[in-house]
N, C-alpha and C positions, 0 to 999 in steps of 0.2 A: 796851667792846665787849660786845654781847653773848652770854653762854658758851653760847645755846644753838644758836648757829651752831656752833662746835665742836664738842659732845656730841648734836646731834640725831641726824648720820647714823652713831652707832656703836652696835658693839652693846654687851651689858654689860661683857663681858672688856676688850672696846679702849678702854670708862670708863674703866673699875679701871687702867690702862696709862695712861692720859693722866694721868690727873687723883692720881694716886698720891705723895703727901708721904715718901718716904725718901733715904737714903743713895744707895742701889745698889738701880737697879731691871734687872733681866733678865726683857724680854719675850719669850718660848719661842713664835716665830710661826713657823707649820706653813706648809707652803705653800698661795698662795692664801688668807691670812689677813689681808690686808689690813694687812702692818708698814710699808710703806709711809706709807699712810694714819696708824697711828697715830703714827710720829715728828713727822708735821707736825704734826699738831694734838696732841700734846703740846708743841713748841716753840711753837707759838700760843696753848697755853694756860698756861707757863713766864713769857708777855710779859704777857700780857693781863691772867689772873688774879692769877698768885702776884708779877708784876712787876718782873721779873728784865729789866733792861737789852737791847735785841739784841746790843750788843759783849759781854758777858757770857759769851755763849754759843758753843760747838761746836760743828759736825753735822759727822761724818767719817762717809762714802758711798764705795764702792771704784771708781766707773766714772765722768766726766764726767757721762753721760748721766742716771746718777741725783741726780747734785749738782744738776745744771740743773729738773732735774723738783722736785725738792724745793723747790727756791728759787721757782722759780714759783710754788707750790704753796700757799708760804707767804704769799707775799706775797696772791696773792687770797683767802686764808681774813683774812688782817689788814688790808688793803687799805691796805700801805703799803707801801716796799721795805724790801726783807731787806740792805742794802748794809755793816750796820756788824756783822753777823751773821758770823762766819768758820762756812762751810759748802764743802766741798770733796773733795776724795780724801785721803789720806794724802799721797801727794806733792805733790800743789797745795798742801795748808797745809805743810807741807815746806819746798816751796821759798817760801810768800811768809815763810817767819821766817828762812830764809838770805837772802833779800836784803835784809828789814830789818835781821840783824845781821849780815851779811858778815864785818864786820871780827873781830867776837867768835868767828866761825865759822873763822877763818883762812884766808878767800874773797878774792879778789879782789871792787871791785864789780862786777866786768863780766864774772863767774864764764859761763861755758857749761854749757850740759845737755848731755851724750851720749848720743843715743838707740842703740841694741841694735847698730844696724850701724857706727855711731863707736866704738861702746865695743872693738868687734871688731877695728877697724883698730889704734888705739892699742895693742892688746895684742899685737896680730900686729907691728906695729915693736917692740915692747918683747920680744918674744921673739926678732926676729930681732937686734936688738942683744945681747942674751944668748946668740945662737950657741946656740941652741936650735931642734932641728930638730923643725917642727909634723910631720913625717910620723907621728913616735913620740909627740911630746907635742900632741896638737890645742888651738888658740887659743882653738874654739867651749867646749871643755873645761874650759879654762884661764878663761873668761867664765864658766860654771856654776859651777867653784868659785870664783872671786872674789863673783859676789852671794851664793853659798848662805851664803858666814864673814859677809859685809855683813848679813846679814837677821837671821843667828842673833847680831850684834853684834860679830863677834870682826875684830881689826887682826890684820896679819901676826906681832905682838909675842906673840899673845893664844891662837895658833895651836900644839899640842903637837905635833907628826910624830914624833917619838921613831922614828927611824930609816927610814920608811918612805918611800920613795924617790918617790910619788906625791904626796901632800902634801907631800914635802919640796920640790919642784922647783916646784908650782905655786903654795906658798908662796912662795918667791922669786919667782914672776911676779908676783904678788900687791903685792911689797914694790917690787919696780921701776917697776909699773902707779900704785900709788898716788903713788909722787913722779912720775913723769912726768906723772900729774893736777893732782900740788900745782904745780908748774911749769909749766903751761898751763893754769893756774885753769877746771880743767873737774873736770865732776863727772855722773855716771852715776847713772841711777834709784834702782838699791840705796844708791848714796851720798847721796842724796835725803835719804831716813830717818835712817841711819845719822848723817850729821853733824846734824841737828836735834835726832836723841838728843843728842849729846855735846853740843851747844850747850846745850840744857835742863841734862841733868846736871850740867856742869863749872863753868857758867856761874853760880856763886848769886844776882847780882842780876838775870838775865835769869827763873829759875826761881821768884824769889819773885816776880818782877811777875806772872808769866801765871799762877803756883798763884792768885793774889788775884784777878788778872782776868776768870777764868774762872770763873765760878759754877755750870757747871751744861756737864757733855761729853756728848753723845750718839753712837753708834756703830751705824753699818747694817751687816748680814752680819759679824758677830760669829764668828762660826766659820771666818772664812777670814784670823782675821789671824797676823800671823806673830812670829817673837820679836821681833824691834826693835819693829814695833809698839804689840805689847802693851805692853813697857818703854817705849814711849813715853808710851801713855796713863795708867800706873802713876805715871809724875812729875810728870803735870798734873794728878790725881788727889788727891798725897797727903796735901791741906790741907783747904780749906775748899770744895773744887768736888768737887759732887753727880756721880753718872753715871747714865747709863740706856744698857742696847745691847738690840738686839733682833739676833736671829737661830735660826736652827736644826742644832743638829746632827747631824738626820740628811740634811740638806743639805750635810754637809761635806765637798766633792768636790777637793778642789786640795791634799790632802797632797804632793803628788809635787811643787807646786813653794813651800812651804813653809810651807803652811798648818797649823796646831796645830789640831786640836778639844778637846786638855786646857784650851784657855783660855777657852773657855765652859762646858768643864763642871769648872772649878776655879773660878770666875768668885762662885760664892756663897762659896767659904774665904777670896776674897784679901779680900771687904770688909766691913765690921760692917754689921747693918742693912737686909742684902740681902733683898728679897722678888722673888718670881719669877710672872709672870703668865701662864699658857698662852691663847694663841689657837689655836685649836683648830677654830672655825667654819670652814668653807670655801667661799668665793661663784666658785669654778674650776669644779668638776667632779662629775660624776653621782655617787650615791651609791657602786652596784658600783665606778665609778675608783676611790674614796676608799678601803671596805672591802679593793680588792689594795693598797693602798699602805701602807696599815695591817698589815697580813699580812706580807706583805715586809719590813716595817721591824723588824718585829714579832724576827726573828731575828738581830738584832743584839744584842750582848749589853750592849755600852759604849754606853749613850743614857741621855739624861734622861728621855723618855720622855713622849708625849701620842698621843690619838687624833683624827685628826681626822675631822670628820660634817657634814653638810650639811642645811637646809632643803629642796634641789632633788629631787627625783625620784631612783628606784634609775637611772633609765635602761637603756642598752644592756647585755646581758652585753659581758664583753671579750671580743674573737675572738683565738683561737688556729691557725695555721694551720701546717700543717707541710707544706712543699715539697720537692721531690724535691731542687732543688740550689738553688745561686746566681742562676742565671738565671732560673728556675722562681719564686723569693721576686720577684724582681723584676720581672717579669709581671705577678707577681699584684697585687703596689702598683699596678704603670700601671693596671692593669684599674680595681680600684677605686677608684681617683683619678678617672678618665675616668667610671664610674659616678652616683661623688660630684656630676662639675661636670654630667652631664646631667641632675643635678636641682634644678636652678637654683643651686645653690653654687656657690663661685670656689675657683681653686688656692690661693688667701693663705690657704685655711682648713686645707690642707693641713701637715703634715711631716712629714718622714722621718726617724730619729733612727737612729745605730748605734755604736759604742761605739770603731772600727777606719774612718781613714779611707779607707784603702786597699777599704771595704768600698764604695765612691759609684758604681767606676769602672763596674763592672757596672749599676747603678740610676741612673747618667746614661744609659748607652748606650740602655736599654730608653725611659727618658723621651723622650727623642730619638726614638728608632721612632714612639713613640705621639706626636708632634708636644704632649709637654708640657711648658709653660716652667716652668722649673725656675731655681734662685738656690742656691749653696753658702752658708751663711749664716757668717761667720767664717773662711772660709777659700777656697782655691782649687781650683778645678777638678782632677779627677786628673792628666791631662797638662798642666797647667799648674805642677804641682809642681816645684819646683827639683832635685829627685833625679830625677823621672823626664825634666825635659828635659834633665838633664846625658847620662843614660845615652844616651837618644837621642840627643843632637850626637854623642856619640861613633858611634854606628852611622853617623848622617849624613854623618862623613869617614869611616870606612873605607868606603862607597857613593859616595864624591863629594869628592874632596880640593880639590876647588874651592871649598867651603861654609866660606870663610872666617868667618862668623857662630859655627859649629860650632867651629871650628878656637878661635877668640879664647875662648870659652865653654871648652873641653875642656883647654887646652893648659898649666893651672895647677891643675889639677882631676886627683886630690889634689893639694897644693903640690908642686912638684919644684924649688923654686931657679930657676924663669923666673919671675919678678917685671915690674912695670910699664918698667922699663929694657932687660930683654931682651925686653917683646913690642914696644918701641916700635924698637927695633932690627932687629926683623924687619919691621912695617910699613913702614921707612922703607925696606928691600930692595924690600919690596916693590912701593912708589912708585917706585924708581929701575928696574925691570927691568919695571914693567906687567905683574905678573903677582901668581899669587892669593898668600895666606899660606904654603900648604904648599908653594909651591915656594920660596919667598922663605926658608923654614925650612929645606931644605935645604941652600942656597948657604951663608946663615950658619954652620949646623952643618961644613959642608964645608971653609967656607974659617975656621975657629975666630973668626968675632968675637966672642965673649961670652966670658965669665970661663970659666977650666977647669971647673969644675964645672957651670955652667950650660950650657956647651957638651955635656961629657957627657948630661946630661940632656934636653936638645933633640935628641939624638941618639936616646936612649932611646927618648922618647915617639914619636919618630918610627919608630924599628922597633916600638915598639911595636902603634902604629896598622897598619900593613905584617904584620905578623905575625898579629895575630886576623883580621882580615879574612881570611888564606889560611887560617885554622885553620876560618873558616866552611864553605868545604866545598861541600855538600849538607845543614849542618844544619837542621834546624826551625827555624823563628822564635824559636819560647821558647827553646831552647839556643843559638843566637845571643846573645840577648839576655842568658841567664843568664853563657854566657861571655864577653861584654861587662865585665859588671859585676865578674867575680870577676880576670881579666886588668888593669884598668885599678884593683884593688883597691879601688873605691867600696862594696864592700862592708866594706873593713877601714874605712875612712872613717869611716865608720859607727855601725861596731861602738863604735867607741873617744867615741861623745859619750854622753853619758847625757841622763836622764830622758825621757818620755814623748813627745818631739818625736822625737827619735834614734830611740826602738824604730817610729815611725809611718814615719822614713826604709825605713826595712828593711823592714816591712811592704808599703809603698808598691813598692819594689822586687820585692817575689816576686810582688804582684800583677800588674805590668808583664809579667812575664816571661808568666803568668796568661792576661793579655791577647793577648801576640802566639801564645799557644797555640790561647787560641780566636778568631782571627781568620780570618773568609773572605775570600779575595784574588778572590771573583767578581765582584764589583764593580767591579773593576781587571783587566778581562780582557788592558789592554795592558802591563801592569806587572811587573815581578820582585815576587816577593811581599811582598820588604822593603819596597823602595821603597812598593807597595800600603800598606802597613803603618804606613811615615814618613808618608804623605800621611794617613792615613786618623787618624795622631794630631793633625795638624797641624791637618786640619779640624777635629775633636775639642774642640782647644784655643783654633780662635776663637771668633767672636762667636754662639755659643750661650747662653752662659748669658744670663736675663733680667735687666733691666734692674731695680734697685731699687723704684722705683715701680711696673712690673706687678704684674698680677697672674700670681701665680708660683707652684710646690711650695718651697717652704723644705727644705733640705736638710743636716743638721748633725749634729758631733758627739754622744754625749749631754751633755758637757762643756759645750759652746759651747748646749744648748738654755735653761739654768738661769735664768732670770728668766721665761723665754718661756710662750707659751699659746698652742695651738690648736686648734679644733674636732673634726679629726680629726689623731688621730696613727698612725704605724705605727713599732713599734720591731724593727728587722731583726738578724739574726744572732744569734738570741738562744738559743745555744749554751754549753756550756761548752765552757773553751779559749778561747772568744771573747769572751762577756759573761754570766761572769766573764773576765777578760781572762785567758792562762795563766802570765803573767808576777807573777799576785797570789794566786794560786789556795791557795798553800800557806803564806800567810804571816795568819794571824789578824788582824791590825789592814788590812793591804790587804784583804783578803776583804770586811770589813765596809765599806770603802771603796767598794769597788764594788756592794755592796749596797745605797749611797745613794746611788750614781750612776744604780742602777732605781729607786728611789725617787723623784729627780727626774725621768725619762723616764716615767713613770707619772703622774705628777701634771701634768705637759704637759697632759694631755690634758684635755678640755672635756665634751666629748659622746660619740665613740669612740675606740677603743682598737684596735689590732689589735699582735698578739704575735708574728712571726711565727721559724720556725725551719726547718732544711734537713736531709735525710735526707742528704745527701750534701754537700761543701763544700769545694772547692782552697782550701788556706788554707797562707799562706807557702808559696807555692811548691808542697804538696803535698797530694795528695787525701785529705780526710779523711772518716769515717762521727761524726760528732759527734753526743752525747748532749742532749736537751733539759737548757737552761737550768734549774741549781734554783732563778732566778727566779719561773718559771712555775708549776713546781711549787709554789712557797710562796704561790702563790695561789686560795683556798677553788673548790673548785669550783660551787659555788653562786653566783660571779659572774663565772665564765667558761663559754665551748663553745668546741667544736672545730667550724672553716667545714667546711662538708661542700657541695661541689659540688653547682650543680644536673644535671641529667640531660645537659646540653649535653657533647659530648665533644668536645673542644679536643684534640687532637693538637701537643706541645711543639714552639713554633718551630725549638728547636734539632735539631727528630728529623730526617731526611727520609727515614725507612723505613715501608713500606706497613703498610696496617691489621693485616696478619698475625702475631702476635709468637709467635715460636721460642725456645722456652726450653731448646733443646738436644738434647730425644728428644721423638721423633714424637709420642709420648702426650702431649707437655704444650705442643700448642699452643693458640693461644688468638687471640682478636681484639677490638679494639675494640669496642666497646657489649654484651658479651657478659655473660650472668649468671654468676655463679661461687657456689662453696660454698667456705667456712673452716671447718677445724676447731674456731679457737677464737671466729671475730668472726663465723661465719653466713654469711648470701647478702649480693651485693655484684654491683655494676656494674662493669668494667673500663672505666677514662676516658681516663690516656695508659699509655705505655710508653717506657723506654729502655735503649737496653745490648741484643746479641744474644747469643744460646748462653747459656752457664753462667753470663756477667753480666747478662742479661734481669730487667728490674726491671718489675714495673707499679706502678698506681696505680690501686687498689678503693675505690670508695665504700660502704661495707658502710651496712647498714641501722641496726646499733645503734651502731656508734664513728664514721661516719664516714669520710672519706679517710684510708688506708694503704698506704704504698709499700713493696712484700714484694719479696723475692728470687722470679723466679719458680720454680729450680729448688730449693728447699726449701720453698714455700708450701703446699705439699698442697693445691691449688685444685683442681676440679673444676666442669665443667661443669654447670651447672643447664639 
């Protein structure tokens, strides 16, 4: 073959990275540095040149998508197939060494996978034969800590609780879970790894075949693997097979669900020989992107450390925009999105990034007004959420006990001891009398057919339902809704699951409540305001979002953005308390974790940038006045501004009060398009307003800062 098909289209550094003769190589690729590119055409150039077998080789990639790409990839730079090649996920090459050695695995051959929602069930029978009540001890719980001991290596044997009554119980679940697996020869993601480790390890003739076999492992996104992992690659390693990984760690965003970045940056002690290559070039994004993300990273203390720079142009400064609230940030997106496509651009060039998903619901609704199609990328729609449609079935019976849909949804929701036996007992009432669930519930409860305890219970739920309903009252929606959740305890639900899904339940939740606060029921002029309210999520939740192949806003985590690229980006909420998240704020190693979680939302970006943040903010439930993001601020000002409106004055959809703004005494009124004087920022145009009396807030475009949103009754403004 010829090498200069390989080596033509790189640049120096991804030479030096290919074609590189050691032990242990660690490629330090920045983003948008094309590590992609370089592992292919190192493994192309492993066959071609140095002549290393394809069964010889590794390539372990964390996502389908990128195993498939790779293999393509390969095969048209060598124009053969890649078939005798093992290239895969961590669990695809996993599972294909448990079914070639099942038997050495202690597997059935005809073992099962358990995906996330089997694995759920199996534990939830395995506690309730243990007479363990999920109220106090939760299954989803009991799921978390069984993969978190499987990742970090540890059997139930292996586990120390030394008295602690948390660990000690869900250690037992642990020890129950796994023989009722060994006994129905099934096996769960984390056990994926977990038994292919012990298969290598335990196994000595299995370990010296693959140590021989394998000449040569390579590793993509190196900084999000976890302990088994590592231990795994460490025993294919520790003969005569060469390694290379590429990754970056100030990309290192998934510690929360077991990722290490000690094991890239320990990654030159474990192996003799080790040389380390930065890529550093960036063919993504304008220079100004480059130099904030550089800046940014810049304040982390725990990195290896590279800059990365670019051939392209400074481009755009980044904009910075600072909005009066929530809604206000989200306007301003649609505005500029809408901008964007009248100038012959498409929405696929678009996204939106935010750190809090519960932050969407608001930045759907406006997309919606402004007829723009929009895609949640990774995930679901707000009221499509499983927390927030639970909450709402629940409101939907106490409005409507006819809503057996609701009814079947809600009536195990938290577990209460009515299991699949006792709702099939009530359905079957309720076949026999032609009538909905909730009456068919009553008879049961009335005439005791289900077990005492389940009977109690059925009884409960059922005052229960009866009881918030009259506790509603006259109240608001949001308190409605709030005492919805806190009555039916979906809040303690909740509480009691850990990691980063959990706290987005709760989040999601206050939002909700968020939502029926600020909702107009004028739209539904024939409707109770609930009702207004159900409907108005129900629409909400259908068939708006676009379809995969339109062209669409992309919509996403900053989590779920990390591989990604777009033209234009906006990243919202960019506060503290928010992002930074408040839940990392005070812990050093999280801190820095979210400061390469901006770092990958930064680097998204292409061509522009926009920052945006809110003088005002309902967050969990309550109104906050939040501080700019020290993201922002750790960005040079010499590659950002602040958007400063033009002279159009937009009056805020959400205001409906006249041009005239009353700041509380006669002396300090004031009106739209009006010039003012600042004591400290000069002359300024007033553009919107909101809040009356002593909460009268505007919004000045002064001539030397820019847009400022002041209290009017402390601004010291003065008529020009």
């Amino acid at each position: 073959m010829d090498v200069s098909l390989i080596l033509d289209s790189l640049n120096k550094a991804q030479r030096d990275a290919v074609t590189t003769n050691v032990s242990a190589l660690l490629v330090l690729a920045g983003a948008g540095s094309g590590k992609t590119r370089v592992l292919v055409h190192r493994i192309a150039w492993l066959i071609a040149v140095e002549g290393l077998a394809p069964h010889a080789i590794m390539a372990v990639t964390f996502t389908n998508k990128a195993s498939k790409e790779m293999k393509h990839r390969i095969e048209s730079l060598l124009g053969r197939s890649s078939g005798d090649m093992w290239i895969g996920t961590f669990h695809g090459l996993a599972h294909r060494l448990l079914r070639a050695h099942a038997r050495d695995a202690d597997l059935p051959d005809t073992f099962q996978i358990l995906d996330s929602d089997d694995q759920l069930r199996v534990i939830k029978r395995v506690m309730k034969e243990m007479t363990i009540d999920e109220n106090e001890w939760p299954a989803k719980q009991a799921m978390w800590f069984i993969n978190q001991q499987k990742d970090e290596g540890r059997r139930p044997k292996d586990i120390r609780h030394q008295g602690d009554l948390f660990t000690s119980t869900y250690t037992n679940v642990y020890y129950q879970y796994q023989n009722a697996c060994q006994v129905g020869g099934l096996v769960d993601f984390a056990e994926l790894l977990f038994k292919a480790y012990e298969l290598i390890r335990d196994k000595q003739h299995l370990r010296d075949h693959y140590q021989e076999r394998f000449q040569h492992l390579l590793v993509d996104e190196f900084q999000d693997t976890n302990g088994i992992q590592y231990a795994w690659i460490k025993l294919l390693t520790s003969k005569s097979c060469k390694i290379s990984i590429v990754g970056d760690d100030d990309q290192s965003i998934y510690g929360w669900r077991g990722a290490k970045i000690e094991n890239i940056q320990k990654f030159e002690n474990e192996y003799d020989d080790t040389k380390i290559i930065k890529l550093e070039q960036n063919y993504r994004s304008t220079g100004n992107i480059l130099k904030a993300a550089n800046a940014v990273i810049a304040n982390n203390l725990e990195r290896m450390g590279k800059n990365l720079w670019t051939d392209d142009n400074e481009g755009e400064p980044i904009s910075v925009y600072a909005a009066f609230n929530e809604q206000e940030e989200a306007r301003f997106i649609a505005n500029q999105i809408k901008d964007w496509v009248e100038q012959g651009k498409s929405y696929s060039e678009c996204a939106i990034l935010y750190r809090s998903n519960a932050q969407s619901r608001v930045l759907e609704e406006f997309l919606l007004q402004r007829q723009i199609p929009y895609r949640i990328y990774g995930g679901l729609k707000f009221f499509e959420r499983a927390e927030v449609k639970t909450t709402l079935a629940y409101v939907r019976l106490m409005y409507n006990r006819q809503d057996d849909a609701a009814f079947e949804r809600v009536v195990n929701v938290p577990a209460r001891a009515l299991g699949p036996k006792s709702i099939a007992i009530i359905r079957e009432k309720a076949r026999e009398n032609n009538t909905t669930l909730w009456q068919a519930a009553q008879v049961v409860a009335e005439e005791k057919l289900l077990t005492p305890k389940a009977s109690q219970s059925l009884f409960n739920f059922l005052n229960l339902v009866h009881q918030c309903f009259e506790d509603f009252n006259d109240l608001p929606l949001s308190e409605q809704i709030q005492l919805t959740i806190e009555a039916t305890s979906l809040d303690q639900l909740y509480a009691k699951e850990k990691g980063e899904k959990a706290l987005a339940r709760k989040e999601n939740l206050a939002e909700l409540a968020n939502a029926a606060r600020e909702f107009d029921s004028d739209d539904y002029p024939d409707l109770l305001p609930m009702t207004a309210f159900l409907a108005h999520a129900s629409l909400e939740a259908g068939d708006n979002q676009a379809q995969q192949y339109e062209d669409c806003v992309q919509m996403m985590t900053l989590h779920s953005a990390k591989g990604l690229e777009f033209p234009l980006v906006f990243m919202a909420g960019m506060e503290e308390k928010l992002f930074p998240h408040m839940m990392s704020m005070d812990e050093p190693d999280k801190l820095e974790e979210e400061r390469r979680l901006a770092y990958v939302g930064i680097t998204r970006a292409m061509k522009k940038l926009y920052l945006i943040h809110t003088e005002k903010r309902r967050l969990y439930g309550k109104e906050t006045y939040p501080r700019i993001s020290r993201f922002i601020k750790e960005i040079p000002d010499s590659v950002k501004q602040d958007v400063r409106l033009n002279s159009q004055i937009e009056q805020p959809a959400f205001s409906q009060m006249g041009s005239q703004i009353n700041g509380g005494d006669d002396s300090n009124q004031f009106r739209l398009g009006q010039t003012v004087a600042h004591p400290k920022f000069g002359n300024g145009v007033i553009l919107n307003h909101e809040g009356d009396g002593s909460q009268a807030r505007v919004q000045v475009n002064f001539d030397s800062v820019g847009a400022k949103w002041l209290m009017l009754a402390y601004a010291r403004l003065e008529a020009v």
